[in-house]
C-alpha positions as a LaTeX table, in Angstrom:
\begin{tabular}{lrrr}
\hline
Residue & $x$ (\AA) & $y$ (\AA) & $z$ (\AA) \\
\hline
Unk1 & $-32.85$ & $-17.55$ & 57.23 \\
Unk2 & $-34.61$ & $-15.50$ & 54.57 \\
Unk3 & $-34.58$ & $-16.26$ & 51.14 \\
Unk4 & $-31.41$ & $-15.13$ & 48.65 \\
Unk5 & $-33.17$ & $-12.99$ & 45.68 \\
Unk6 & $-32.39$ & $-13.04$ & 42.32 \\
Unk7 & $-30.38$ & $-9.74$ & 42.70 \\
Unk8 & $-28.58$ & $-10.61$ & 45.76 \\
Unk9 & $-27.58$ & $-13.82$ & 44.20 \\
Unk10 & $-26.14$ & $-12.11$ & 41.00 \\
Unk11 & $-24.43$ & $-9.75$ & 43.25 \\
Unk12 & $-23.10$ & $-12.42$ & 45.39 \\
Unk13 & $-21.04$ & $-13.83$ & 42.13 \\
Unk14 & $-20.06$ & $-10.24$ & 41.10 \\
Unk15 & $-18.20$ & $-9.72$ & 44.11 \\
Unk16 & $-16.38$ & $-13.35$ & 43.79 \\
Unk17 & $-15.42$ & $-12.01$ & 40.13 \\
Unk18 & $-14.10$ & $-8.55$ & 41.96 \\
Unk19 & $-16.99$ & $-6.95$ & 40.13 \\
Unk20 & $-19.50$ & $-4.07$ & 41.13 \\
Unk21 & $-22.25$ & $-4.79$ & 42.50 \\
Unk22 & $-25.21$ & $-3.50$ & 40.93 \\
Unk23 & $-29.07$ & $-2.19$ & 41.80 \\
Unk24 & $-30.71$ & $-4.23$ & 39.18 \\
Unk25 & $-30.09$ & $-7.79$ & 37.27 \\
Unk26 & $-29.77$ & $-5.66$ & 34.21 \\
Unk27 & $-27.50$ & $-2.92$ & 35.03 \\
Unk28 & $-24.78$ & $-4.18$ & 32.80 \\
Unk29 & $-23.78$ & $-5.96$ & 30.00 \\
Unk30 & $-22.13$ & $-8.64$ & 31.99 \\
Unk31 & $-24.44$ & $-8.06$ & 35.28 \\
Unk32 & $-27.25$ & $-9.33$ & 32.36 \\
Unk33 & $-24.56$ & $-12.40$ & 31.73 \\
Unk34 & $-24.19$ & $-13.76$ & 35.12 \\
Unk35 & $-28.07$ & $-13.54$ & 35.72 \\
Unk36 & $-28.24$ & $-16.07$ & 32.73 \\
Unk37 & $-26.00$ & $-18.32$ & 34.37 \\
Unk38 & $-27.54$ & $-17.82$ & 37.76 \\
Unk39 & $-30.80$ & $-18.97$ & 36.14 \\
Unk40 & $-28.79$ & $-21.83$ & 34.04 \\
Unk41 & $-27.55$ & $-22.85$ & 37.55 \\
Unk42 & $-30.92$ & $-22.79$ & 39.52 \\
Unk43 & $-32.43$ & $-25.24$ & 37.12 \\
Unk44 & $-29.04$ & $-27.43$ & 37.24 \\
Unk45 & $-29.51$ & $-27.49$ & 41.25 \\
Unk46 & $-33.13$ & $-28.29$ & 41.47 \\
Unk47 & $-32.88$ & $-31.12$ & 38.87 \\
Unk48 & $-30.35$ & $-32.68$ & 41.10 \\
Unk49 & $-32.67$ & $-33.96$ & 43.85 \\
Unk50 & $-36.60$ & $-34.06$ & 45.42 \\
Unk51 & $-35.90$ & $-30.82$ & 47.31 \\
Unk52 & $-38.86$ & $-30.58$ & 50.22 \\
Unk53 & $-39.12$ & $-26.64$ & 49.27 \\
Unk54 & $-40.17$ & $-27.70$ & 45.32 \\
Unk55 & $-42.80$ & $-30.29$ & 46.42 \\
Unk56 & $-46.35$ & $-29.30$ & 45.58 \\
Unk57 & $-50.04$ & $-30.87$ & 45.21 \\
Unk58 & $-52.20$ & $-30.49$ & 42.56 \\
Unk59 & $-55.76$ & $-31.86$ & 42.45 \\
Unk60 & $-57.72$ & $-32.69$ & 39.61 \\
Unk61 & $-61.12$ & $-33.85$ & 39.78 \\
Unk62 & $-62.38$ & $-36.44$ & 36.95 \\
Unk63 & $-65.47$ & $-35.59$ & 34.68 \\
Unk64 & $-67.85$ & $-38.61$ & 33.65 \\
Unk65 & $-67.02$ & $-40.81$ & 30.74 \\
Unk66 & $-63.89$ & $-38.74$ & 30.24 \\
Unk67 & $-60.43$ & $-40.73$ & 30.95 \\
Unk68 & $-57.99$ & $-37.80$ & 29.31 \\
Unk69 & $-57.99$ & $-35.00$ & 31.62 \\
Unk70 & $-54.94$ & $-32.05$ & 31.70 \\
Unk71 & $-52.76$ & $-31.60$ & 35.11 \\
Unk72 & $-53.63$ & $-28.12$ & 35.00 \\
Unk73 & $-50.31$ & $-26.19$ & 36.26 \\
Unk74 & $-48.32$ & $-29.01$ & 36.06 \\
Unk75 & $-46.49$ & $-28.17$ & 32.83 \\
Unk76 & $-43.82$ & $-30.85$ & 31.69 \\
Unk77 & $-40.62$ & $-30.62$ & 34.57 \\
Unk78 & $-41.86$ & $-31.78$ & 37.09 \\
Unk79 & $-40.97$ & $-35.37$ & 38.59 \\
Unk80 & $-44.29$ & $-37.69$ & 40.62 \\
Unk81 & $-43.98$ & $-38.70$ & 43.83 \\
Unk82 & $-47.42$ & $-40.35$ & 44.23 \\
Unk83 & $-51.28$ & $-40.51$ & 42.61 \\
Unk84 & $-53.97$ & $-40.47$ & 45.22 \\
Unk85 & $-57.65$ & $-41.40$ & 44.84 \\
Unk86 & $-58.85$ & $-39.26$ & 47.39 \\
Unk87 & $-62.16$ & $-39.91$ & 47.02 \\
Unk88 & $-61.70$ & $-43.71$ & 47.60 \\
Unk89 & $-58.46$ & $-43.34$ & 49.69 \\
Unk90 & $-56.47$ & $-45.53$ & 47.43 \\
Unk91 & $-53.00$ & $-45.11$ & 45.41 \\
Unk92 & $-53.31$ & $-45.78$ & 41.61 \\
Unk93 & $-50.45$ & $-47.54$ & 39.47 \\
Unk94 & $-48.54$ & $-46.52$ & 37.14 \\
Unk95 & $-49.04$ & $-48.24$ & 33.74 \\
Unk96 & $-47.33$ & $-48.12$ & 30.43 \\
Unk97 & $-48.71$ & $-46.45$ & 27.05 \\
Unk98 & $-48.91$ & $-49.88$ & 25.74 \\
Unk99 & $-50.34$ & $-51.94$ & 28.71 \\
Unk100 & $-53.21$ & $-48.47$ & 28.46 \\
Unk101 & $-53.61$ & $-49.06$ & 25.28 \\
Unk102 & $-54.57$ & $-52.88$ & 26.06 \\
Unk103 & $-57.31$ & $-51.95$ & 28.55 \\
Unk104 & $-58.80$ & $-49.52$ & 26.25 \\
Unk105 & $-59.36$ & $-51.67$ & 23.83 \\
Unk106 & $-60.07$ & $-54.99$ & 25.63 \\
Unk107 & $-61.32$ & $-54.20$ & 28.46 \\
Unk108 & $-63.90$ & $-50.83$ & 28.23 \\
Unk109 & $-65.34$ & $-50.76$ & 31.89 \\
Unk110 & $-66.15$ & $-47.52$ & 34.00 \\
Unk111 & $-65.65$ & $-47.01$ & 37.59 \\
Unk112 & $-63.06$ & $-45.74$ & 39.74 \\
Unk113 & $-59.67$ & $-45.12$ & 38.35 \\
Unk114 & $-56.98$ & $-47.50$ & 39.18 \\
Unk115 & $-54.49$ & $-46.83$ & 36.56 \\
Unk116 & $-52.72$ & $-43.73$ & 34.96 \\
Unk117 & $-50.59$ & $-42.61$ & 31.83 \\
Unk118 & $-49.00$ & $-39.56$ & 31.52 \\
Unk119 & $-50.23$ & $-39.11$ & 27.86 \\
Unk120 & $-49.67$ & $-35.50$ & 25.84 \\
Unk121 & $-49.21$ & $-32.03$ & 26.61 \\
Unk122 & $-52.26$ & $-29.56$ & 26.12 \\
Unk123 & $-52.10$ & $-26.40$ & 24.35 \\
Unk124 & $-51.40$ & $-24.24$ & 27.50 \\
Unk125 & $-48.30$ & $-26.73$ & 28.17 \\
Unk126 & $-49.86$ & $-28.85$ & 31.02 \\
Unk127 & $-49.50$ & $-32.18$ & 30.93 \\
Unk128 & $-52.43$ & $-34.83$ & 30.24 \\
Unk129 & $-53.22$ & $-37.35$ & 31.78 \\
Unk130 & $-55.03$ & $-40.90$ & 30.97 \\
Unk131 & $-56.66$ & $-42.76$ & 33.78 \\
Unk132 & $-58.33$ & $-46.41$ & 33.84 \\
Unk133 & $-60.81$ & $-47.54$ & 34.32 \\
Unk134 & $-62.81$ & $-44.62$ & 32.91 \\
Unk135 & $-63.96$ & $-42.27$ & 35.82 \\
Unk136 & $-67.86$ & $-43.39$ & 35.97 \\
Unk137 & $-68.24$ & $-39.96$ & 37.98 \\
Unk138 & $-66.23$ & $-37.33$ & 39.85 \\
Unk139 & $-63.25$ & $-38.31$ & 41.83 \\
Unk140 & $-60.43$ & $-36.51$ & 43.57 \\
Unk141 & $-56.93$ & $-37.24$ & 42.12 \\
Unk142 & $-54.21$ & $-35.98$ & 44.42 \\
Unk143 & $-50.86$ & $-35.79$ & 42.31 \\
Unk144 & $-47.98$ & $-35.19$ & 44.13 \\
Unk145 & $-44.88$ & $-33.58$ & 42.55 \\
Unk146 & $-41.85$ & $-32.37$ & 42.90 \\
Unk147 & $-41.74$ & $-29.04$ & 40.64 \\
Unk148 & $-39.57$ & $-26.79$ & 39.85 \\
Unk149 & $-40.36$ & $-22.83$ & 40.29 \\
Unk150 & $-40.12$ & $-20.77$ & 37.30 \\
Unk151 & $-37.02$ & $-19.20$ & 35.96 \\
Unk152 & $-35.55$ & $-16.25$ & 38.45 \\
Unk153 & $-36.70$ & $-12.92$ & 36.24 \\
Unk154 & $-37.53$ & $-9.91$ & 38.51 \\
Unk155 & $-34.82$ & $-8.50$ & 41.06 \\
Unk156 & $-36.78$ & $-9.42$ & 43.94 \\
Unk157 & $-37.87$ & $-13.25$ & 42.81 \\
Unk158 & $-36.65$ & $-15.63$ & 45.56 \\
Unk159 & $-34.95$ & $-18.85$ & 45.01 \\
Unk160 & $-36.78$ & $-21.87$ & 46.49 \\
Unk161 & $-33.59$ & $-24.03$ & 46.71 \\
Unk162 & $-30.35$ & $-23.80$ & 48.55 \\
Unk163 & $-28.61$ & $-20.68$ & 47.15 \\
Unk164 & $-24.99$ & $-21.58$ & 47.69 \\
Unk165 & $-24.78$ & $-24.48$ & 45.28 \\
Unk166 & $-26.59$ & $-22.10$ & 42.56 \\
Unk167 & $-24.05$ & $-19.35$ & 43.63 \\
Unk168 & $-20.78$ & $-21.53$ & 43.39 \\
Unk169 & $-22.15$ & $-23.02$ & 40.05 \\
Unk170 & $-22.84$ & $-19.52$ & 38.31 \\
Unk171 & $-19.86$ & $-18.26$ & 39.39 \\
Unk172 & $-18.11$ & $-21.46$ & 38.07 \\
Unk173 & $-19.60$ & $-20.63$ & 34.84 \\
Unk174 & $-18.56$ & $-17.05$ & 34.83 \\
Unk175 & $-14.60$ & $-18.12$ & 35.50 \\
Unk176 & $-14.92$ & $-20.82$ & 32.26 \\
Unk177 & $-16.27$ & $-18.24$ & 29.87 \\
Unk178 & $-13.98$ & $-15.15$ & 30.87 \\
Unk179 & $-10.60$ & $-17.65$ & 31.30 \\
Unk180 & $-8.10$ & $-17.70$ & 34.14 \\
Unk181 & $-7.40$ & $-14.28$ & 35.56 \\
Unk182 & $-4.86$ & $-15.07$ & 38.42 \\
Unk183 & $-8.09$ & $-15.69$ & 41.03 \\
Unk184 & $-9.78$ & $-19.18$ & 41.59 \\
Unk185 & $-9.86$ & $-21.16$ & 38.52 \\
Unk186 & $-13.26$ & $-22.70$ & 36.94 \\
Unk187 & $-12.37$ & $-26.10$ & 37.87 \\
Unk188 & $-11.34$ & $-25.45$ & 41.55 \\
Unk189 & $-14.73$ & $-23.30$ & 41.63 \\
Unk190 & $-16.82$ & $-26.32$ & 40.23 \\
Unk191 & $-15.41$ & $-28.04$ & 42.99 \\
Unk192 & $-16.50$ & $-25.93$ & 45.37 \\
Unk193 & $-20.43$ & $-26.43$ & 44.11 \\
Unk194 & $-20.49$ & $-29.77$ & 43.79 \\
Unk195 & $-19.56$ & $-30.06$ & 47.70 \\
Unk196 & $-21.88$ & $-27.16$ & 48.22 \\
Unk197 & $-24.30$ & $-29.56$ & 46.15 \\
Unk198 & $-23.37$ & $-32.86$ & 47.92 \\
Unk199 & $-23.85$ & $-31.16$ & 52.04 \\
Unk200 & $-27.13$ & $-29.58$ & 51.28 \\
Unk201 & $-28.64$ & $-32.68$ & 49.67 \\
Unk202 & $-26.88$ & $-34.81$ & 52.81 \\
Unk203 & $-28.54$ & $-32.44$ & 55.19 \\
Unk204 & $-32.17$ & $-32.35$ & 53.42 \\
Unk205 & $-31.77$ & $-36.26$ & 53.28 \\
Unk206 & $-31.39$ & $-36.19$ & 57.23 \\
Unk207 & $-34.90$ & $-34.91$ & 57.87 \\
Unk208 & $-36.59$ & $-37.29$ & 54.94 \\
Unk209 & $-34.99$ & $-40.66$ & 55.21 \\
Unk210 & $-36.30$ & $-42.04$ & 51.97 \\
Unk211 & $-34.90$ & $-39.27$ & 49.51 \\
Unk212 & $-31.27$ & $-40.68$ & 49.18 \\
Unk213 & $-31.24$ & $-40.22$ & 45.48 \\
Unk214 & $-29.45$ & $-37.47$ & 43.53 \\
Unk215 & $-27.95$ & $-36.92$ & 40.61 \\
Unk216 & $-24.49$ & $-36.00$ & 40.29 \\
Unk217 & $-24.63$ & $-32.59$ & 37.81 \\
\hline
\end{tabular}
């Protein structure tokens, strides 16, 4: 099944409110309104669990001497799954600011990184990263993430995650800021997404047995 775009989505909660449908996101006044809420509701749905379509690598390789290095393209939403050594085949741990902040000082050996901290965001709006010991030369570090895909913006952007739940949940939105008009109330359609919500996430859990966590939103 091909992927819902932005303007089929916002068309596809028009026609629930007995709307027009439009050619473009910004046809109209209130077309412009429910493509906010779509986007409001595609950052609610992919917050809500690891969804296999967000999950994504990204590879930074460690300079010499240097133990800050920036995630480049990570920015800040995403969530970790893992930290790979690749160059030594080994998984590095997760350690707090404070226990860092205890090697660094006590304990200023190089060699192959062990340890990380996520640690600042750089200028560009990646996040850094700390890693112990300090790299005594260039290794792969696999990071892999869960992250989100930017805001919907152009008519033809595609929506990574399930489009119903977004769908329900925008048009949910729509009912609670324009009041009860005699058709499906906001509640009954909030309803409606969070089941919408609940069967996608049950069916994605099916095929990966250790994602059973969500978050109710």
């Amino acid at each position: 099944m091909a992927l819902k775009t932005y303007l089929e989505i916002v068309n596809d909660v028009l026609i629930r409110l007995r709307e027009s449908e439009v050619t473009s996101v910004n046809d109209t006044a209130y077309s412009k309104l429910i493509s906010k809420y779509v986007v409001d509701a595609q950052r609610q749905v992919e917050d809500a669990y690891n969804w296999n379509a967000l999950s994504n690598t990204l590879t930074m390789v460690t300079v010499p001497e240097l133990f800050n290095a920036v995630l480049v393209g990570s920015g800040v939403r995403f969530r970790l799954l893992d930290v790979i050594d690749d160059t030594n085949d080994t998984i590095l741990t997760y350690r707090s600011t404070k226990e860092m902040n205890d090697l660094f000082l006590t304990t200023r050996q190089a060699g192959k990184p062990m340890y990380y901290n996520f640690n600042g965001v750089s200028p560009e709006g990646d996040t850094q990263v700390d890693l112990f010991p300090v790299p005594d030369g260039q290794y792969t570090i696999r990071f892999n993430i869960i992250q989100p895909q930017d805001p919907l913006q152009f008519d033809s952007d595609t929506l990574l995650v399930p489009a119903e739940p977004v769908i329900f949940l925008a048009y949910a939105k729509a009912l609670a800021e324009r009041g009860e008009d005699g058709g499906m109330g906001s509640s009954e359609a909030y309803t409606l997404y969070q089941q919408s919500l609940s069967d996608h996430i049950s069916n994605e859990s099916n095929l990966f047995e250790e994602e059973f966590i969500w978050i109710n939103t």
